[in-house]
C-alpha positions as CSV (number, residue, x, y, z in Angstrom):
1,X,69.0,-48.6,104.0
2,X,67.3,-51.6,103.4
3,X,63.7,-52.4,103.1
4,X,61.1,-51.9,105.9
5,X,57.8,-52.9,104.8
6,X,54.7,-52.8,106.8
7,X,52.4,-55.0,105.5
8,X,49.5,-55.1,107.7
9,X,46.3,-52.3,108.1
10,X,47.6,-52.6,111.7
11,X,51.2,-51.9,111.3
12,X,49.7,-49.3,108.8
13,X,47.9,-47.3,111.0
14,X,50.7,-47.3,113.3
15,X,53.1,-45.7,110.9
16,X,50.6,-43.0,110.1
17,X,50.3,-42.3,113.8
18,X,54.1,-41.5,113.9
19,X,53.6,-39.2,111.2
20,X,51.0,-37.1,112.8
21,X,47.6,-39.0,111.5
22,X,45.1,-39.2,114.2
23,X,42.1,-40.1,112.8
24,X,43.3,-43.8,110.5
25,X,42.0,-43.8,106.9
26,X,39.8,-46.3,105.5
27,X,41.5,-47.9,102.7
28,X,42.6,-51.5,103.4
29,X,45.3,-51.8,100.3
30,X,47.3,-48.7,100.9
31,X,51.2,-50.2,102.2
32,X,53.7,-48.1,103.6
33,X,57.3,-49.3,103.2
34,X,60.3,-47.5,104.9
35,X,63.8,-47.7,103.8
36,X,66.3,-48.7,106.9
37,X,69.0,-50.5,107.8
38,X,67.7,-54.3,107.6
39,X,64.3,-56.0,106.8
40,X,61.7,-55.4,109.4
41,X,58.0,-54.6,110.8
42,X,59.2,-53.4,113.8
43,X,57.8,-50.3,115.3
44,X,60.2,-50.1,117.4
45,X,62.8,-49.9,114.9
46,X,61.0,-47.3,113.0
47,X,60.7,-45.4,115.9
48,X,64.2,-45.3,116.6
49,X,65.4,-44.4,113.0
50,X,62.3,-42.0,112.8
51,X,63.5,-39.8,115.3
52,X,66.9,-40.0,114.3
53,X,66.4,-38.9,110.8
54,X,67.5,-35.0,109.8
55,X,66.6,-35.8,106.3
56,X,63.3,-38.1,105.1
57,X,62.4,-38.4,101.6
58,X,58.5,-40.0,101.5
59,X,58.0,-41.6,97.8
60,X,54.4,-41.8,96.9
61,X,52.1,-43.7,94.2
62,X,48.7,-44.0,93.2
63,X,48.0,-45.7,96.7
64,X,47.9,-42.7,98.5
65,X,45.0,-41.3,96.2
66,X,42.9,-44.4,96.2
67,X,40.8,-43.1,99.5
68,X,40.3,-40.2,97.7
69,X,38.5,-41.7,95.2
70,X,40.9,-41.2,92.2
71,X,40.6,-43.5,89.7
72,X,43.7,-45.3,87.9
73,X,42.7,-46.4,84.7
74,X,44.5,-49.2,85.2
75,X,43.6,-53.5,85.4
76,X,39.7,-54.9,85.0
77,X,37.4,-51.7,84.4
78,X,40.2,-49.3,83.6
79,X,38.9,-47.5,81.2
80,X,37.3,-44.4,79.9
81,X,34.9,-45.1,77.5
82,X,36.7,-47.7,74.8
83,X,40.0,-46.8,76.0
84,X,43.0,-47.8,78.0
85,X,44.7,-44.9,79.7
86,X,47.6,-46.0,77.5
87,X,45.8,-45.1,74.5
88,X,45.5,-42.1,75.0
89,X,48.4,-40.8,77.3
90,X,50.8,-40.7,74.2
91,X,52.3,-38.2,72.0
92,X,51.4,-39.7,69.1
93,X,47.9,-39.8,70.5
94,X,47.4,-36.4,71.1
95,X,48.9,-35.4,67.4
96,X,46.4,-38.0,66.1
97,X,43.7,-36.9,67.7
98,X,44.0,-33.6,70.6
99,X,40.2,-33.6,70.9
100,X,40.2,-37.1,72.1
101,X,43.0,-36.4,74.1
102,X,41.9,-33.6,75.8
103,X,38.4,-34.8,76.6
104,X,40.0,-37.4,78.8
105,X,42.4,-35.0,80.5
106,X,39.1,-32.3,81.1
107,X,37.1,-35.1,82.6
108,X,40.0,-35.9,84.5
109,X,40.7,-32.5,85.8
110,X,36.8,-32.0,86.3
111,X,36.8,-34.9,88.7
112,X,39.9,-34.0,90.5
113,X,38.5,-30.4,91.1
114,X,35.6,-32.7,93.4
115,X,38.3,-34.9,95.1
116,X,39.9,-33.7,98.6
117,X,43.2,-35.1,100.8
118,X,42.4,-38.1,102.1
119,X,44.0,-38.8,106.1
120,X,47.2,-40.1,104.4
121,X,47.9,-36.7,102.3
122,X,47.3,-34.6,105.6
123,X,49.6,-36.9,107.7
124,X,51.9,-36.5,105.5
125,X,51.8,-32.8,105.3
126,X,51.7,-32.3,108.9
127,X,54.7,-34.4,109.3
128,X,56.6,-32.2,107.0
129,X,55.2,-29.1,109.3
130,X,56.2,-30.6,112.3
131,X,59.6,-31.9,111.4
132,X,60.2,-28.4,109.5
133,X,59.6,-26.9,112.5
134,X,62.3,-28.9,114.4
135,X,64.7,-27.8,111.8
136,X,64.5,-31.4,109.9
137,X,64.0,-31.8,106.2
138,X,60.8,-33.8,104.6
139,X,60.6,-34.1,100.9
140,X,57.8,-35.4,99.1
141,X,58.1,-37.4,95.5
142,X,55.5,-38.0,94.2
143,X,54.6,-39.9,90.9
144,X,51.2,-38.5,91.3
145,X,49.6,-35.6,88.8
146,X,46.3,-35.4,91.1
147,X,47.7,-32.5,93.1
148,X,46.3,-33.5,96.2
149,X,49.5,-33.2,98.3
150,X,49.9,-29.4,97.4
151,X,46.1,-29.2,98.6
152,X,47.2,-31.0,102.0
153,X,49.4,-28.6,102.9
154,X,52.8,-30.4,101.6
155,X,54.8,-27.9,100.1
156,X,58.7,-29.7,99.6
157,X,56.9,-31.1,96.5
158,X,58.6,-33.3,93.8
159,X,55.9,-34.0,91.0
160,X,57.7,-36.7,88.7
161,X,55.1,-37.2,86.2
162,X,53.4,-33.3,86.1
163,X,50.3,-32.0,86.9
164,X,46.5,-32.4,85.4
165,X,46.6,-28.6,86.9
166,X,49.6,-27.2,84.5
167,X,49.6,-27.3,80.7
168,X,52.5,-26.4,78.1
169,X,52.3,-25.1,74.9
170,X,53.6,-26.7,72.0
171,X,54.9,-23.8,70.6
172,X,56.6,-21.0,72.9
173,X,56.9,-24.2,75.5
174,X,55.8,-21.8,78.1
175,X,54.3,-23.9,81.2
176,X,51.5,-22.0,83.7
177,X,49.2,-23.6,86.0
178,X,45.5,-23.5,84.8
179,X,42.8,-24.1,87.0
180,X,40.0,-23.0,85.2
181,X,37.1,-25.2,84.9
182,X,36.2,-25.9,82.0
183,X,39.4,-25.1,80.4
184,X,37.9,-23.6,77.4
185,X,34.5,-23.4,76.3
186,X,34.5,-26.2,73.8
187,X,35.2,-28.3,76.3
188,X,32.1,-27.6,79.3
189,X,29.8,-30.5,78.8
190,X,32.5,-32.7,77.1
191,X,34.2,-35.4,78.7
192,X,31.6,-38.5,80.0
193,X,33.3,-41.9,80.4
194,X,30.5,-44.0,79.4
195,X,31.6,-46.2,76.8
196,X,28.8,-45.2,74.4
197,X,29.0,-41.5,74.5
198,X,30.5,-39.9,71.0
199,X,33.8,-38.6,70.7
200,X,33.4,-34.8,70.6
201,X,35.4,-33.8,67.5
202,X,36.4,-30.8,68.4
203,X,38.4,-28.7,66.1
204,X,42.3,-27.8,66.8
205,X,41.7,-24.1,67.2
206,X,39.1,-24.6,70.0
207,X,41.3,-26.8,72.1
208,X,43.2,-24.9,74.8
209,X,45.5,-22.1,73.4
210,X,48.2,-20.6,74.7
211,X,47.7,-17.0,76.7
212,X,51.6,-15.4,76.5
213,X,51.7,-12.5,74.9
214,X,52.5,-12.9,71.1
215,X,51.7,-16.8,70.9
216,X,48.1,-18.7,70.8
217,X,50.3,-22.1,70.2
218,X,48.4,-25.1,71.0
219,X,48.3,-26.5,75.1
220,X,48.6,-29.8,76.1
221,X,49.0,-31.2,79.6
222,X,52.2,-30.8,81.2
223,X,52.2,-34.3,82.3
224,X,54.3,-37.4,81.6
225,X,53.5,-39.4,78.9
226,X,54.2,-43.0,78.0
227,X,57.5,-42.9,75.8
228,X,58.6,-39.5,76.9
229,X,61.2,-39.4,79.1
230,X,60.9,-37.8,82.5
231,X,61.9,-33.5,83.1
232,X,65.9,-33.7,83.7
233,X,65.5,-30.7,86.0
234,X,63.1,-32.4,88.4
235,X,65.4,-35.9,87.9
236,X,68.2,-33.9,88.9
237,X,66.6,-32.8,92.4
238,X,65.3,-36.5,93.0
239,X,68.7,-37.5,92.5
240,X,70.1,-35.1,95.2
241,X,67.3,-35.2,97.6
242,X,67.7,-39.4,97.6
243,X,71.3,-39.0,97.5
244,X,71.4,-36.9,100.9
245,X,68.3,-38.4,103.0
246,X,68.8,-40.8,106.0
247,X,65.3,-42.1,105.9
248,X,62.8,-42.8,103.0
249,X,59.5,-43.9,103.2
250,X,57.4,-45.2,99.7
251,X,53.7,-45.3,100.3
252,X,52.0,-46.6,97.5
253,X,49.1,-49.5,97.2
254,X,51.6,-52.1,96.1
255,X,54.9,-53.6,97.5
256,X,57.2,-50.7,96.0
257,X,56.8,-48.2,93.8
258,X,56.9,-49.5,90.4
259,X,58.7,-46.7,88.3
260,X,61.5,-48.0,86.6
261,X,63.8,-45.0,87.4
262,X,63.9,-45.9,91.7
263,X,64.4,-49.3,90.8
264,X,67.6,-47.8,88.4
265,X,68.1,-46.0,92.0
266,X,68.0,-49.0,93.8
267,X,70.8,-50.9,92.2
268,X,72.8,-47.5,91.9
269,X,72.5,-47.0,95.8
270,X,72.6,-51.1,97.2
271,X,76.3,-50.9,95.2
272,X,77.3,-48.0,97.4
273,X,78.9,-49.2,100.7
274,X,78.5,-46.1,101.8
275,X,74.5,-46.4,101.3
276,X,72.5,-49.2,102.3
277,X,69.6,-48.3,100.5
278,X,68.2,-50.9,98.6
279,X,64.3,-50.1,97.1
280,X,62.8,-53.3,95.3
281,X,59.6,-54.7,93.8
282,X,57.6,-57.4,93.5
283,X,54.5,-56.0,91.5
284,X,53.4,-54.9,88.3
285,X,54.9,-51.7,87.2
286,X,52.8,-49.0,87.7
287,X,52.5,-46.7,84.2
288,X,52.5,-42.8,84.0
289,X,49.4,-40.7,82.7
């Protein structure tokens, strides 16, 4: 599989169509490129290999989200209040400071719990339906935390970088989904992204605590952080999931997605004669939160 990049809103919407999306969404960056045998834009081609394919794997980034209004924290404007997600989405960070830390993620949770699918998320998950039902396999990996797959209807869900909706304690290492809003009481009112609000200071033993029986350890979000490695377990199923598909799609707002594990996967597989799968970029690398 080589690269298959549709690079037009037109060629866009097409794809989507194939995958079960009738009504087209609105944003104009979102790019969908699909892994084949040669460079291409052509619909036929895809159309061919589409319905060919026993096995699709459909790579996502933060493109997929943008319609739904999720914010990246990323480039011009990318902040919340002073700070750069990059700031704050560290482990050192969060021992420095976990009220800081944990303002950002509760605004950011708070926001997501307002957010819905966009068209892309729901023609994804009713692709996966569909093809389920015809006895193919669809897999979704996802380097998104925002959940909104899950909430689509996708349910072959790989979540590379965690969840905003699942935190781990520090000190049994138990990891539980948490929806509750706010996610402790020191928290409700806390959060605001305006650059002159205060930091909230609030002390260690009114953060989030663990609830397993016999531990009130510290939480923090079960998400990816910059210089933490990604979960081996989840790595593993990537691996096996890439390793057996006939099709891939990446949908993302730039070229390619920009983690630097697919591109690792990308020279593993285009050295495979067995594989013609090669997955490359040509934009900025997009960073984990």
């Amino acid at each position: 599989m080589s690269l298959f990049h549709f690079a037009t809103r037109h060629l866009i919407l097409q794809v989507l169509r194939e995958l079960g999306l009738k009504d087209p969404p609105a944003h104009k960056t979102l790019k969908i490129c699909v892994a084949m045998s040669r460079p291409t834009s052509n619909m036929a081609d895809f159309r061919k290999f589409f319905a060919k394919a026993k096995h699709i794997a459909i790579i996502t980034g933060a493109g997929v989200s943008a319609e739904s209004g999720v914010p990246t924290f990323r480039g011009p404007g990318g902040f919340w209040r002073k700070w750069k997600a990059e700031d704050l989405a560290t482990p050192e960070a969060f021992m420095r400071n976990p009220s800081l830390v944990w303002e950002f993620y509760h605004y950011r949770r708070e926001l997501m719990l307002k957010k819905h699918p966009n068209p892309a998320h729901v023609a994804i998950a009713e692709c996966e339906a569909r093809l389920t039902g015809q006895g193919r396999r669809v897999v979704v990996i996802t380097q998104n935390i925002d959940e909104l797959h899950y909430r689509a209807g996708t349910r072959n869900l790989l979540e590379l970088h965690g969840s905003l909706f699942k935190t781990r304690c520090l000190s049994c290492g138990n990891v539980a989904e948490n929806y509750k809003s706010p996610i402790c009481p020191a928290l409700d009112g806390k959060g605001a992204p305006e650059p002159d609000v205060p930091d909230a200071q609030i002390p260690v033993e009114k953060l989030p605590r663990c609830e397993e029986k016999d531990c009130i350890g510290p939480l923090r979000p079960h998400v990816v952080w910059f210089g933490e490695n990604l979960d081996p377990n989840i790595l593993d199923k990537v691996n096996r999931e890439l390793a057996l598909c006939d099709l891939c799609l990446v949908v993302s707002d730039s070229l390619l997605i920009q983690s630097k594990y697919f591109l690792k996967l990308a020279i593993r597989f285009s050295r495979n004669p067995k594989r013609k799968s090669v997955l490359r970029s040509s934009t900025k690398k997009q960073s984990r939160v």
